[in-house]
C-alpha positions, -999 to +999 in steps of 0.1 A: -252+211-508-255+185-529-217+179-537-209+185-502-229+156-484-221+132-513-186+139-520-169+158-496-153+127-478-136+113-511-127+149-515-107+148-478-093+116-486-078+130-516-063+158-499-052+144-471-018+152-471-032+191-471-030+210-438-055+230-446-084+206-448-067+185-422-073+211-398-105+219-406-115+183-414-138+183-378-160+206-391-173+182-418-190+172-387-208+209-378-238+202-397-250+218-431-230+249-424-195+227-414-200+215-447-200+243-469-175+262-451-152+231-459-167+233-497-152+271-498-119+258-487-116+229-512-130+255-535-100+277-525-075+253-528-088+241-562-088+278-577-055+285-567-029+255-560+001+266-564+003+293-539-007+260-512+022+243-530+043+272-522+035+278-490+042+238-479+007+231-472-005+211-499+009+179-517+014+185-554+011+146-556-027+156-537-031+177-567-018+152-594-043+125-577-075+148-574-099+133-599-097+161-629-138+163-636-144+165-601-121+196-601-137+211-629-172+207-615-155+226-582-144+253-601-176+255-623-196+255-592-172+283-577-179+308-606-215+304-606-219+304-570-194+342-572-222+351-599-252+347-575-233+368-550-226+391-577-267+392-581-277+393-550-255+421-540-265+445-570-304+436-563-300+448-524-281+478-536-308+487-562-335+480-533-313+497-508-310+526-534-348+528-538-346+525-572-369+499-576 
């Protein structure tokens, strides 16, 4: 939550040639949730770039200008936010399960 009220507009403006965050850019506006749906697109885009290159709807020059530790901190935060689901998910299955 953090990253997304503190950073997400510098994030924008650095992808602003992206239509993928340009379309979705209103919902920056949506309130807590608005802003982490927008996080799980940058996330997105960050993971995998070159198939938005591919597919004309991201700037390689966006890419090239994205500040690299900010990046990495997106990433990082990606992985460990995968390894909570990951956690989360096997803990309702053992509950489910009756196992514990």
């Amino acid at each position: 939550m953090h990253l997304a009220y503190t950073k997400l507009d510098m994030m924008l403006e650095h992808l602003k040639n992206c239509s993928v965050v340009k379309n979705r850019a209103p919902l920056k506006h949506g309130g807590p949730w608005g802003r982490i749906y927008m996080m799980g697109e940058i996330f997105g885009i960050m993971r995998n770039p070159e198939i938005y290159i591919h597919a004309g709807t991201l700037s390689a020059k966006d890419m090239e200008k994205f500040p690299h530790k900010l990046r990495q901190n997106l990433i990082t935060l990606h992985k460990y936010v995968f390894i909570f689901w990951a956690v989360m998910m096997c803990l309702g299955l053992v509950a489910w399960l009756g196992l514990v």
